[in-house]
Every structure is written in C-alpha cells, then in structure tokens.
Predicted model as a PDB file, atoms N, CA, C, CB and O in Angstrom, pLDDT in the B-factor column:
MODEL        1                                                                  
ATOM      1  N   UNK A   1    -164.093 -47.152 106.868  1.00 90.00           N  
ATOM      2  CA  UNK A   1    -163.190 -46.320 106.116  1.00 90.00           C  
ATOM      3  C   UNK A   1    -161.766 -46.688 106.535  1.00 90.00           C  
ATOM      4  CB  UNK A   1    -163.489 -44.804 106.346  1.00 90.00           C  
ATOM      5  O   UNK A   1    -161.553 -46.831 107.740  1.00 90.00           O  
ATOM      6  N   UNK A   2    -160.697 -46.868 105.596  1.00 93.00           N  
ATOM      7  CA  UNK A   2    -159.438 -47.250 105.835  1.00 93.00           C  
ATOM      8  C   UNK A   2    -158.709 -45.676 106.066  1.00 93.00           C  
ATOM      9  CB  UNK A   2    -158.845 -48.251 104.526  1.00 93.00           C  
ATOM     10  O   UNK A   2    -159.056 -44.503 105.921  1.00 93.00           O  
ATOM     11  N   UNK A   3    -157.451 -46.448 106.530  1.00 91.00           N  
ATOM     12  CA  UNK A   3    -156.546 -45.020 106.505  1.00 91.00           C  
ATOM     13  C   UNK A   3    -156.353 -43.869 105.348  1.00 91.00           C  
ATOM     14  CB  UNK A   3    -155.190 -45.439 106.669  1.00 91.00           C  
ATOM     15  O   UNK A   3    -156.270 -42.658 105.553  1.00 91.00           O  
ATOM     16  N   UNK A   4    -156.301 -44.559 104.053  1.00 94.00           N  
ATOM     17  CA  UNK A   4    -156.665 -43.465 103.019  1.00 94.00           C  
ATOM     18  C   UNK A   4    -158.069 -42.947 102.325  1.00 94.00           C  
ATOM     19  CB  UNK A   4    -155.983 -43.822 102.023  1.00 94.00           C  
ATOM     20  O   UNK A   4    -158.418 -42.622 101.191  1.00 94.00           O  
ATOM     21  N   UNK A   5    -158.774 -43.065 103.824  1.00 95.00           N  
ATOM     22  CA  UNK A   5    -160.649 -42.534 103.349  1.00 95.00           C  
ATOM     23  C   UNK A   5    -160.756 -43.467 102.572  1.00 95.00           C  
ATOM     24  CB  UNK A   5    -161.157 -40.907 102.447  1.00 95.00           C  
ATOM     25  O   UNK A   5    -161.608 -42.967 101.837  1.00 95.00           O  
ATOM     26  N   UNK A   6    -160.482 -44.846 101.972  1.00 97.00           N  
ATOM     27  CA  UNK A   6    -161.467 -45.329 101.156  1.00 97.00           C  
ATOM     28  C   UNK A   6    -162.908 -45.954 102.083  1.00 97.00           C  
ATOM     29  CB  UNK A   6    -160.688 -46.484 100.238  1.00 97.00           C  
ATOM     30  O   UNK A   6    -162.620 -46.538 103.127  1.00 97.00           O  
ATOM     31  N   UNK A   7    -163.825 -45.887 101.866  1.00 96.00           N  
ATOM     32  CA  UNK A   7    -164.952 -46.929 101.583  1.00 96.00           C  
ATOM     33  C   UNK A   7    -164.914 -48.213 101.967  1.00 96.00           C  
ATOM     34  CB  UNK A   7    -165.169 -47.072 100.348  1.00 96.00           C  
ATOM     35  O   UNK A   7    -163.876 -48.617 101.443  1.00 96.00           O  
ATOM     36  N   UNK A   8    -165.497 -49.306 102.681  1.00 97.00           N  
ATOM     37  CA  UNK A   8    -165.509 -50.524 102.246  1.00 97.00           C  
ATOM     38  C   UNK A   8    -167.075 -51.291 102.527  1.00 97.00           C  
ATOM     39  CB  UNK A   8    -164.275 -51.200 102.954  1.00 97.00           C  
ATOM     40  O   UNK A   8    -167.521 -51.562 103.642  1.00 97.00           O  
ATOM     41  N   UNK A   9    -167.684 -51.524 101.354  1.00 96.00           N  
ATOM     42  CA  UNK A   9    -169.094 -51.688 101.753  1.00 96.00           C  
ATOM     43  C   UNK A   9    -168.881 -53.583 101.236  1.00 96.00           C  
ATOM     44  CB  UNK A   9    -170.500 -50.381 100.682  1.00 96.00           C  
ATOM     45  O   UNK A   9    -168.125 -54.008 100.362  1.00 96.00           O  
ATOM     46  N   UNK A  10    -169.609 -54.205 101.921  1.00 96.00           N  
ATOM     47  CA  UNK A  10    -170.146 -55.641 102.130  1.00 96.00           C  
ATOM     48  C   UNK A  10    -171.459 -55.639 101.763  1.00 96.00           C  
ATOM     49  CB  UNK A  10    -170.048 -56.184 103.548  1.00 96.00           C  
ATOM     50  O   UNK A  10    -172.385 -55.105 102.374  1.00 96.00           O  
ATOM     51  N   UNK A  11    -171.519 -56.382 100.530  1.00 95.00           N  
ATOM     52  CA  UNK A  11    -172.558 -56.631  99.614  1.00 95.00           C  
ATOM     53  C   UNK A  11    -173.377 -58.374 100.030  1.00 95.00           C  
ATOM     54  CB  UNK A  11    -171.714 -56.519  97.931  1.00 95.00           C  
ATOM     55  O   UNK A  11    -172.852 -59.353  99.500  1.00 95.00           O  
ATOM     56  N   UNK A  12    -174.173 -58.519 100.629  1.00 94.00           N  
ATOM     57  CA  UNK A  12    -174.675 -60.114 100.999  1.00 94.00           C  
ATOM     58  C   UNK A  12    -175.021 -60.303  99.898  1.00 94.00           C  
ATOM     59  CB  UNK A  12    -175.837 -60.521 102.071  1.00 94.00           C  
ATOM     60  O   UNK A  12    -174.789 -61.500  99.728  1.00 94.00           O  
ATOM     61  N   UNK A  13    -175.644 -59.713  98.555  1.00 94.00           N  
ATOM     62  CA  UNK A  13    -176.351 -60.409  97.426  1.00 94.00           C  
ATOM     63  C   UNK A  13    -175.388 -60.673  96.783  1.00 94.00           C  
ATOM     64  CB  UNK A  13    -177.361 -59.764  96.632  1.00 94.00           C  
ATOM     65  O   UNK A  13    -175.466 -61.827  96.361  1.00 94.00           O  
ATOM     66  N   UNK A  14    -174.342 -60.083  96.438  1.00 95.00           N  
ATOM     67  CA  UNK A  14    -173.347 -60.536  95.549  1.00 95.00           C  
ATOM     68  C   UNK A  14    -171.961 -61.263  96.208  1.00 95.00           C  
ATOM     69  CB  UNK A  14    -172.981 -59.299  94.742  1.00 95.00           C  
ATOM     70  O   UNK A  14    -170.969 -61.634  95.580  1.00 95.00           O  
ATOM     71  N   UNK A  15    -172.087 -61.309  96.973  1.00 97.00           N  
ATOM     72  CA  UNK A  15    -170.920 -61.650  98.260  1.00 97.00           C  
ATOM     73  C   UNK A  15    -169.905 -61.093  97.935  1.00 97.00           C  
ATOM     74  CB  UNK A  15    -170.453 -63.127  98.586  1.00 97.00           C  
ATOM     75  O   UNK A  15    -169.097 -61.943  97.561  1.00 97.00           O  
ATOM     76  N   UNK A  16    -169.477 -60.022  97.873  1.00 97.00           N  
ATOM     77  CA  UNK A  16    -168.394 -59.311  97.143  1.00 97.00           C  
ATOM     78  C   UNK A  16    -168.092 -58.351  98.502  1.00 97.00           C  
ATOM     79  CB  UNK A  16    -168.913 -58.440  95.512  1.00 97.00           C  
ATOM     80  O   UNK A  16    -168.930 -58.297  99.403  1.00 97.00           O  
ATOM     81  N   UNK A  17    -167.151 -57.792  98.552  1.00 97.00           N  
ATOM     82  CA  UNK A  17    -166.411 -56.425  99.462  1.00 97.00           C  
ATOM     83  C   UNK A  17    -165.809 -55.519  98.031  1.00 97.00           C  
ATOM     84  CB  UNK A  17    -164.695 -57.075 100.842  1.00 97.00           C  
ATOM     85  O   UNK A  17    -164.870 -55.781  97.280  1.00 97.00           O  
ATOM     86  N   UNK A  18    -166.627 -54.553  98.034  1.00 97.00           N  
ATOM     87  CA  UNK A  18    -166.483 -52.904  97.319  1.00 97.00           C  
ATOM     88  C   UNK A  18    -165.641 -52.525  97.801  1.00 97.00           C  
ATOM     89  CB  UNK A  18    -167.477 -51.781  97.429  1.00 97.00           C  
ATOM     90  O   UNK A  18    -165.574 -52.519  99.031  1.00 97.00           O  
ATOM     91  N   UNK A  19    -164.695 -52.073  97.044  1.00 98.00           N  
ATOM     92  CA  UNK A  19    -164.197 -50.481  97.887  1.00 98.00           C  
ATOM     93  C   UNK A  19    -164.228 -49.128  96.952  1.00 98.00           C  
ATOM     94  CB  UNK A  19    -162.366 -50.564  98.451  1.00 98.00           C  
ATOM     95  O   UNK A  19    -163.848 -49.055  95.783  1.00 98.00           O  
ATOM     96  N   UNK A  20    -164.784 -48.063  97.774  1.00 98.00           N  
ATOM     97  CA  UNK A  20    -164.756 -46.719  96.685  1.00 98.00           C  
ATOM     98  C   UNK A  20    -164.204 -45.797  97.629  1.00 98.00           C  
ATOM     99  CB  UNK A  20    -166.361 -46.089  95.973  1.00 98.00           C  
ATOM    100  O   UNK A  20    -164.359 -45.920  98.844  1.00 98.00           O  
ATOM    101  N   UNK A  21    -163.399 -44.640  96.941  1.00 98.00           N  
ATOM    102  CA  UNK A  21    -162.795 -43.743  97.378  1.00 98.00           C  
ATOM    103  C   UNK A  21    -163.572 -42.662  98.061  1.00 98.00           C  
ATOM    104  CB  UNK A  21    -162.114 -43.379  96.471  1.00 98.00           C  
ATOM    105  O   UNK A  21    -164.770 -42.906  98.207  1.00 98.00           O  
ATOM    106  N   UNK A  22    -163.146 -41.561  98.490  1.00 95.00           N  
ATOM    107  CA  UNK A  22    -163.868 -40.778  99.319  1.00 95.00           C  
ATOM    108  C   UNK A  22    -164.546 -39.742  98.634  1.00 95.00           C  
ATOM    109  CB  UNK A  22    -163.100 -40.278 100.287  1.00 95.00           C  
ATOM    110  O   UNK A  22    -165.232 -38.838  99.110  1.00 95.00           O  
ATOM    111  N   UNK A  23    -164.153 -40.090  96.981  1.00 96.00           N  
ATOM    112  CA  UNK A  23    -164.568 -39.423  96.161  1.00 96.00           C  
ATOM    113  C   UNK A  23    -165.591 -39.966  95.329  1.00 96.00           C  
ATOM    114  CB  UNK A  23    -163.667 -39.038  95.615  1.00 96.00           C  
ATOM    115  O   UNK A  23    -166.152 -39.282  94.473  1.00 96.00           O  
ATOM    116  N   UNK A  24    -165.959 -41.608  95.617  1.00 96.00           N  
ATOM    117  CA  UNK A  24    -167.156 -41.937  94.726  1.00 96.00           C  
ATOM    118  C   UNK A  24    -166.565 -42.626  93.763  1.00 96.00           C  
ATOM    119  CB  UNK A  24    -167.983 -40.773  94.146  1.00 96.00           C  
ATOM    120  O   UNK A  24    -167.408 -43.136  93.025  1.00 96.00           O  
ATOM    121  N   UNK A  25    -165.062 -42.946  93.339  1.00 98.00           N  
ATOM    122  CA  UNK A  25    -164.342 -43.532  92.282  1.00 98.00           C  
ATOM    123  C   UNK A  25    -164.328 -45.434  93.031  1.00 98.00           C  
ATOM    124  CB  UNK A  25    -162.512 -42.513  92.070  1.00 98.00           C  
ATOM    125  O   UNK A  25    -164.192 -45.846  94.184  1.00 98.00           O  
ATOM    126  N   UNK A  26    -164.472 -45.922  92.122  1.00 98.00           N  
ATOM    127  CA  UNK A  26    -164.659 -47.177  91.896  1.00 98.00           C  
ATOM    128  C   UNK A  26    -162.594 -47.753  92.008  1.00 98.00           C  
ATOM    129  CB  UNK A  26    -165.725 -47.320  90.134  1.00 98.00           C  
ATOM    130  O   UNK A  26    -161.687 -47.447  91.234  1.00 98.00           O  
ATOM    131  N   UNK A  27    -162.552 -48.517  93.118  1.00 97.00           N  
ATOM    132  CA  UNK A  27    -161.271 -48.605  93.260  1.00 97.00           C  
ATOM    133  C   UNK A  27    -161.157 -50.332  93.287  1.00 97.00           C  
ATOM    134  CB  UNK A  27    -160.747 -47.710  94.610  1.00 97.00           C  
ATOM    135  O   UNK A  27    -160.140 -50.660  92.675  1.00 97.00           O  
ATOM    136  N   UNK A  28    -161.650 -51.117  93.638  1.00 97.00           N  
ATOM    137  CA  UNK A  28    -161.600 -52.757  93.315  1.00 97.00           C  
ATOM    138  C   UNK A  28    -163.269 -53.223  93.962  1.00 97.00           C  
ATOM    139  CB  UNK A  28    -159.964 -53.731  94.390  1.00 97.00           C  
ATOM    140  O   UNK A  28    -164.161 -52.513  94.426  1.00 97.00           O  
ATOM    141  N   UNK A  29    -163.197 -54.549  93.769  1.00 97.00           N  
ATOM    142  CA  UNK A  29    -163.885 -55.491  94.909  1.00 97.00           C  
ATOM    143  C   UNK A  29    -163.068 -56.652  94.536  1.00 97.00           C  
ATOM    144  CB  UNK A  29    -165.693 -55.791  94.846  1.00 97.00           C  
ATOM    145  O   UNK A  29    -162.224 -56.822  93.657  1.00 97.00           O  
ATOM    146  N   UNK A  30    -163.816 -57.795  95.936  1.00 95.00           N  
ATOM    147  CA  UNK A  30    -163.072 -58.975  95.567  1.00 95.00           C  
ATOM    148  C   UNK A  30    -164.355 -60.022  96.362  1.00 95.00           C  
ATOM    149  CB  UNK A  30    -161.184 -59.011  96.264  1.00 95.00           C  
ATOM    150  O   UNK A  30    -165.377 -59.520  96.831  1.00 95.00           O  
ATOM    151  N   UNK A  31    -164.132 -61.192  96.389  1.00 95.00           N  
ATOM    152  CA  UNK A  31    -164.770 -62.387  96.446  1.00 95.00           C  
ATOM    153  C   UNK A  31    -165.659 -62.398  95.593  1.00 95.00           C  
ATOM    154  CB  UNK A  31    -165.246 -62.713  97.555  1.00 95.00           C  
ATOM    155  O   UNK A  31    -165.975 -61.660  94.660  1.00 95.00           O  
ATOM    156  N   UNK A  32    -166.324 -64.060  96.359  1.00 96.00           N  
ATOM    157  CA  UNK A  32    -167.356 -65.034  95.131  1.00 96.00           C  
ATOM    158  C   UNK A  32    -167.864 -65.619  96.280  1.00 96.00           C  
ATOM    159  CB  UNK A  32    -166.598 -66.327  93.749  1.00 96.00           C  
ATOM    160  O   UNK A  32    -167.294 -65.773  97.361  1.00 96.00           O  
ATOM    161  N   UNK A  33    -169.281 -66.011  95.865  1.00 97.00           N  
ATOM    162  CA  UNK A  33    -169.731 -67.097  96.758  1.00 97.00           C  
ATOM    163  C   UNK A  33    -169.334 -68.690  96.566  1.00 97.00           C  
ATOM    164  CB  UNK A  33    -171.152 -67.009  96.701  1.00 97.00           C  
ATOM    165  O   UNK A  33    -169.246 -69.466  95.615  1.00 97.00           O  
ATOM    166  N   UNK A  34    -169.134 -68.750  98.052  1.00 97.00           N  
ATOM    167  CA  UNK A  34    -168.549 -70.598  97.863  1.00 97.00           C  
ATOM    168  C   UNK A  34    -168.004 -70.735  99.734  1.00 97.00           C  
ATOM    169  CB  UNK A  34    -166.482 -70.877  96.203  1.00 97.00           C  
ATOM    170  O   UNK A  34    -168.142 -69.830 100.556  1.00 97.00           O  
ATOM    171  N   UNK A  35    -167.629 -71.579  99.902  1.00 96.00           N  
ATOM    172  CA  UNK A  35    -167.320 -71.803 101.627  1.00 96.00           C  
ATOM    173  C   UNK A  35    -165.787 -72.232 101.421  1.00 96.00           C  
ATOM    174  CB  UNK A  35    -168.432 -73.278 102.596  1.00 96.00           C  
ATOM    175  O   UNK A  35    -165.148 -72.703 102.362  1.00 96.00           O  
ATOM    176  N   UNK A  36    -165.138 -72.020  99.950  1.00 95.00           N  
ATOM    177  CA  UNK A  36    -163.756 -72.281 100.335  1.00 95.00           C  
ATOM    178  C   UNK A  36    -163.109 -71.117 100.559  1.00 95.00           C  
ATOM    179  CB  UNK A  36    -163.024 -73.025  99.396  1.00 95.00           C  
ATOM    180  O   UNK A  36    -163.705 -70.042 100.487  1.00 95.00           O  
ATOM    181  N   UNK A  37    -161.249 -71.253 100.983  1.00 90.00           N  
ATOM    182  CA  UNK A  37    -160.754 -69.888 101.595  1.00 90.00           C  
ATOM    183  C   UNK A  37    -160.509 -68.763 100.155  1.00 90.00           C  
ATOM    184  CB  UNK A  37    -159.059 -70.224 102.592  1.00 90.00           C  
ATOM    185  O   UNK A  37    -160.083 -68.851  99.003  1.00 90.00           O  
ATOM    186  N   UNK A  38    -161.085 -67.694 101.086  1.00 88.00           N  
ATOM    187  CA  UNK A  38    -161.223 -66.561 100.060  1.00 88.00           C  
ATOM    188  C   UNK A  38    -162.171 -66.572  99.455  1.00 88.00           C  
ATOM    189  CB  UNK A  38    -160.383 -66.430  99.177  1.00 88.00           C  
ATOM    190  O   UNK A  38    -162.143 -66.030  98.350  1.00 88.00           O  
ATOM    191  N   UNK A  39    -163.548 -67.268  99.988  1.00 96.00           N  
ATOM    192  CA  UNK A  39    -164.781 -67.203  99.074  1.00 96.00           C  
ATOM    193  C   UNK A  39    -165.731 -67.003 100.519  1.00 96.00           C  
ATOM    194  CB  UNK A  39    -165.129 -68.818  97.881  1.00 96.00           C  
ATOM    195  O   UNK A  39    -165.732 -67.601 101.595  1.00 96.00           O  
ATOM    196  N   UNK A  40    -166.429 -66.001 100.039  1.00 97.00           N  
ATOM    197  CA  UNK A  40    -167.709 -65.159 100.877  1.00 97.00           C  
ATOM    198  C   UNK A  40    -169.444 -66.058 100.689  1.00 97.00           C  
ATOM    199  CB  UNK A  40    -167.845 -63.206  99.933  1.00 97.00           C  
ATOM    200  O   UNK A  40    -169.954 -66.569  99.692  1.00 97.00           O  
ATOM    201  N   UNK A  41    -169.930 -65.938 102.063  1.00 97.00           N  
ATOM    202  CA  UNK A  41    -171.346 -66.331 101.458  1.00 97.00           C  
ATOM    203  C   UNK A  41    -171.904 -65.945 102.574  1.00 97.00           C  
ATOM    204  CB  UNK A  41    -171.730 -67.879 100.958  1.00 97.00           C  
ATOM    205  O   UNK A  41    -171.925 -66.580 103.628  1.00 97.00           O  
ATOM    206  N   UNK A  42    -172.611 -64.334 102.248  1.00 95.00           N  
ATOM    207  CA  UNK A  42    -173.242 -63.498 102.826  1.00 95.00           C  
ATOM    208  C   UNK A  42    -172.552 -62.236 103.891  1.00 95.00           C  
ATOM    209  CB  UNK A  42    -174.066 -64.330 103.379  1.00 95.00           C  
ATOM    210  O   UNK A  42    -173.089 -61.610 104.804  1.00 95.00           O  
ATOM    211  N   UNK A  43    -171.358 -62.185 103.424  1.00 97.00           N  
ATOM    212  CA  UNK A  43    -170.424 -60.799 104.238  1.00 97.00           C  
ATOM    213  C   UNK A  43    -171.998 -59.665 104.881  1.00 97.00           C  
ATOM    214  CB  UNK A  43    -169.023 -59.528 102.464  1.00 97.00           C  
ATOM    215  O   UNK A  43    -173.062 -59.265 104.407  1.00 97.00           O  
ATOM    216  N   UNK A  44    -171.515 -59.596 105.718  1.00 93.00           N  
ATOM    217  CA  UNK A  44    -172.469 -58.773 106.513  1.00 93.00           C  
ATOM    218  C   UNK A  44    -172.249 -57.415 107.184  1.00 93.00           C  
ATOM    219  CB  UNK A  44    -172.821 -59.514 107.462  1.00 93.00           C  
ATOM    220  O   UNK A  44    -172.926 -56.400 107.351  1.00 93.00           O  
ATOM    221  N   UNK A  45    -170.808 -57.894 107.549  1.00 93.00           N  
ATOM    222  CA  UNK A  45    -170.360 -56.619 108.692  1.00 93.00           C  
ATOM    223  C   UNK A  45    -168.745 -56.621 108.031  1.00 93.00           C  
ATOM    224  CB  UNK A  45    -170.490 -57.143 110.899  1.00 93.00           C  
ATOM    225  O   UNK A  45    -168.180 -57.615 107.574  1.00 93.00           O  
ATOM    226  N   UNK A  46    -168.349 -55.645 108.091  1.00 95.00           N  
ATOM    227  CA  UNK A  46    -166.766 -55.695 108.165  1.00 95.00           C  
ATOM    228  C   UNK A  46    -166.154 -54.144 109.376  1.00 95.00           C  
ATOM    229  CB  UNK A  46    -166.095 -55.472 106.105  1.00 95.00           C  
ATOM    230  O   UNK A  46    -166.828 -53.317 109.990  1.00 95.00           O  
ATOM    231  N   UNK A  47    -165.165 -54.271 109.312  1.00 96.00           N  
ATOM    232  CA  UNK A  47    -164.736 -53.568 110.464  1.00 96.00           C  
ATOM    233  C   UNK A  47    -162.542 -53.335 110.103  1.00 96.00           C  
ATOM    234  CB  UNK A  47    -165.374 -54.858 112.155  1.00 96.00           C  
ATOM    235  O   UNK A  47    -161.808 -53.764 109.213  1.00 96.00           O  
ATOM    236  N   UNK A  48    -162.337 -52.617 111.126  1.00 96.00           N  
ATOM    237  CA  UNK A  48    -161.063 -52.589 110.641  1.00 96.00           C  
ATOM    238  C   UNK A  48    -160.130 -52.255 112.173  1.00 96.00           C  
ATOM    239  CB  UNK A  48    -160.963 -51.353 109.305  1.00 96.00           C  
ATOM    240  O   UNK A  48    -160.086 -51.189 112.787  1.00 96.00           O  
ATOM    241  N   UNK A  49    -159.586 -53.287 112.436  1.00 96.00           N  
ATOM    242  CA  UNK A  49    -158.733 -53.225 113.685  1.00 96.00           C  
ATOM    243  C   UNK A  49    -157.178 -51.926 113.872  1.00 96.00           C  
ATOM    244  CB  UNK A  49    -158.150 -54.933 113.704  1.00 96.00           C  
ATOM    245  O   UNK A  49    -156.642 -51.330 112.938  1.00 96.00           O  
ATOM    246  N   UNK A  50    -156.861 -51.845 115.139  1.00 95.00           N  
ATOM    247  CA  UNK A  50    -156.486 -50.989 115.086  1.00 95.00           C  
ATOM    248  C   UNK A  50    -154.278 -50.902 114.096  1.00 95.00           C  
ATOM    249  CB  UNK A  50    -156.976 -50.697 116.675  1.00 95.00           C  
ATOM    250  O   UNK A  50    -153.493 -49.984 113.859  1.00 95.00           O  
ATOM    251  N   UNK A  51    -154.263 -52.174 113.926  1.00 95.00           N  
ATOM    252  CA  UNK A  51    -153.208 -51.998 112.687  1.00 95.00           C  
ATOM    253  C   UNK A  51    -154.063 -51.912 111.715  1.00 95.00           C  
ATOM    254  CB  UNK A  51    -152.110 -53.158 112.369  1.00 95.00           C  
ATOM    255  O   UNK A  51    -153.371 -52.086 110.712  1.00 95.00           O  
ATOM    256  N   UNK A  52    -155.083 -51.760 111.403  1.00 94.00           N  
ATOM    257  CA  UNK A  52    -155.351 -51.302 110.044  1.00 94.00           C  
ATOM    258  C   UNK A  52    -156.212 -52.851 109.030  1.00 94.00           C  
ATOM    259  CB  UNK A  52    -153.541 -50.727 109.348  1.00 94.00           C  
ATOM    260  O   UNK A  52    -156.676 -52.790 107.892  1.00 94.00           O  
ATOM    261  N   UNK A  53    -156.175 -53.772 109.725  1.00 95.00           N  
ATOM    262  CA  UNK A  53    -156.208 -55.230 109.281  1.00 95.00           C  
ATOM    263  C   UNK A  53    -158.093 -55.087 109.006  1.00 95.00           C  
ATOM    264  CB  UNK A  53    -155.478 -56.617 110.782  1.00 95.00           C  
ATOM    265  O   UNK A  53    -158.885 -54.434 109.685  1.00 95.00           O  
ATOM    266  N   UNK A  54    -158.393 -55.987 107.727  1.00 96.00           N  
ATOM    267  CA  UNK A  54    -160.367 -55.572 107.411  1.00 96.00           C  
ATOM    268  C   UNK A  54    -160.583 -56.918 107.870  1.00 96.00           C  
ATOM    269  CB  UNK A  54    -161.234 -55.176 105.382  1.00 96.00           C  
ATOM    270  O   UNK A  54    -159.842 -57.759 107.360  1.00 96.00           O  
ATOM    271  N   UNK A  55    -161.550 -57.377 108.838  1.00 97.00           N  
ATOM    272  CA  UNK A  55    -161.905 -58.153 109.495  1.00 97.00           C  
ATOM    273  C   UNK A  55    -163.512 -58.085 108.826  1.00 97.00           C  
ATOM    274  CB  UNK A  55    -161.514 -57.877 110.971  1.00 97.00           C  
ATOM    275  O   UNK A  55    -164.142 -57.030 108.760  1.00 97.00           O  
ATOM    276  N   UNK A  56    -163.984 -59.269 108.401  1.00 97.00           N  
ATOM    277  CA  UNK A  56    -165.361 -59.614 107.532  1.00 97.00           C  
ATOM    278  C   UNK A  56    -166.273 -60.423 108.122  1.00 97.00           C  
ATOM    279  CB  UNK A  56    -165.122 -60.307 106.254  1.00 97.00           C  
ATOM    280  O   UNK A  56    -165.777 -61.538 107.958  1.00 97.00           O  
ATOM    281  N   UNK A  57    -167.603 -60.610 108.882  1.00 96.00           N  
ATOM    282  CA  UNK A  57    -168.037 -61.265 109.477  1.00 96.00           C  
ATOM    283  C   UNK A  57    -168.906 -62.304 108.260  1.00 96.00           C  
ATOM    284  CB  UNK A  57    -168.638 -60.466 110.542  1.00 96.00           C  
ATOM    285  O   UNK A  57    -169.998 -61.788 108.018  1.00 96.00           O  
ATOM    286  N   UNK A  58    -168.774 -63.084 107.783  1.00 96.00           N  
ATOM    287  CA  UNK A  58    -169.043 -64.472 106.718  1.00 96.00           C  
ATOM    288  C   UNK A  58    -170.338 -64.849 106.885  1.00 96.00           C  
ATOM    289  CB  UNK A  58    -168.127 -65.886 107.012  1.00 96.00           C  
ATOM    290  O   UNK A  58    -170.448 -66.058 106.679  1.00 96.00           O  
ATOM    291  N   UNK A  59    -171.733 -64.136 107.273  1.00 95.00           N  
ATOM    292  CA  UNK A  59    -172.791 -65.079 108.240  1.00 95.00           C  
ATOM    293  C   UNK A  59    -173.154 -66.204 107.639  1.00 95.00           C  
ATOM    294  CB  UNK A  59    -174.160 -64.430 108.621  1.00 95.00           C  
ATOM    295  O   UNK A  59    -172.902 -67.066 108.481  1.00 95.00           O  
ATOM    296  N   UNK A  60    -173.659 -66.808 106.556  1.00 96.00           N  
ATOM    297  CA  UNK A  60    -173.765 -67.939 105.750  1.00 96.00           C  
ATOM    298  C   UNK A  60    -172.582 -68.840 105.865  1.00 96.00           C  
ATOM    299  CB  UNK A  60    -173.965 -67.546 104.396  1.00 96.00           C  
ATOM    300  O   UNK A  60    -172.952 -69.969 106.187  1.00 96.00           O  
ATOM    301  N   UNK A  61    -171.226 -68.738 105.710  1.00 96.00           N  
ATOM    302  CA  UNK A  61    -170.175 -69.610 106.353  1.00 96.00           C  
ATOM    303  C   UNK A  61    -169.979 -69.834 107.712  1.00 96.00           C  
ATOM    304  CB  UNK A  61    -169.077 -69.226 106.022  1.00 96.00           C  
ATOM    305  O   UNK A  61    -169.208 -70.728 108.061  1.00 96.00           O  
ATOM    306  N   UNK A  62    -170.743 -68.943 108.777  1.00 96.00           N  
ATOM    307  CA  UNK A  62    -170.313 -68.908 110.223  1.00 96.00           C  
ATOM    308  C   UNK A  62    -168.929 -68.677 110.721  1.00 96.00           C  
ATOM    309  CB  UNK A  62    -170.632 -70.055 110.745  1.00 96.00           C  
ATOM    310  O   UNK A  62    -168.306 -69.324 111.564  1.00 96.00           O  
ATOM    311  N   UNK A  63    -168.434 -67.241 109.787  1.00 96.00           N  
ATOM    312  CA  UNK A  63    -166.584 -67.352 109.790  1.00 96.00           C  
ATOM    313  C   UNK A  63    -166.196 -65.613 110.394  1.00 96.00           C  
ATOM    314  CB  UNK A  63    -165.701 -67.705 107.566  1.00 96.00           C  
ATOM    315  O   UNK A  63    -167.176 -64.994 110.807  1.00 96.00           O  
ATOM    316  N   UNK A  64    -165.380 -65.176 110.418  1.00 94.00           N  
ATOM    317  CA  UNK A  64    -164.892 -63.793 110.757  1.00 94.00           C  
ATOM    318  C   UNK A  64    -163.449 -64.046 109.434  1.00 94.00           C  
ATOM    319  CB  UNK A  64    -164.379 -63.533 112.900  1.00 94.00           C  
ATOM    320  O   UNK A  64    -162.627 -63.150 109.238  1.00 94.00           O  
TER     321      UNK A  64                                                      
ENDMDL                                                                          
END                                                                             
C-alpha cells in the first residue's frame, strides 16, 4: 500500500503491476512481458522503501 492507501498487486501471468484504490476503483497498471527496460517477466514481489520508491522483484528476468 502506498502513501495514499492505494493497492499494488503483481500479477506473474500477465506481468503487469495493478494498482487499485482503497476503495476497489481501478486506478492504472503498467508493463508487458519482454527482458527489455520497463518490461516485466514474472513480477513476484513488490515492496515500497522508506521514500516511498516501488521496488519489483522480476523472477524470470533475475532483476529487482
């Protein structure tokens, strides 16, 4: 959950990062599968450091 309660769920089948509000409202996603930058293949874990920064663990790319 980010600072404004959203959501952020990591999808491995679609390689995508969701985000939904704290209310269930559909607010973006983003990536695609592929091993270039800005492309996901198999997001697993994500997490969120303490500035606030979403850190994505890549397991199929072997990346953070």
């Amino acid at each position: 959950m980010d600072a404004d309660d959203n959501f952020y769920v990591s999808d491995e089948a679609t390689h995508r990062i969701t985000v939904i509000t704290s209310n269930g409202e559909f607010v973006g996603a983003w990536g695609e599968r592929g091993d270039e930058k800005g492309q996901l293949n198999g997001p697993s874990g994500i997490a969120f450091d303490p500035e606030g920064d979403l850190w994505v663990s890549d397991t199929l790319n072997h990346r953070v």
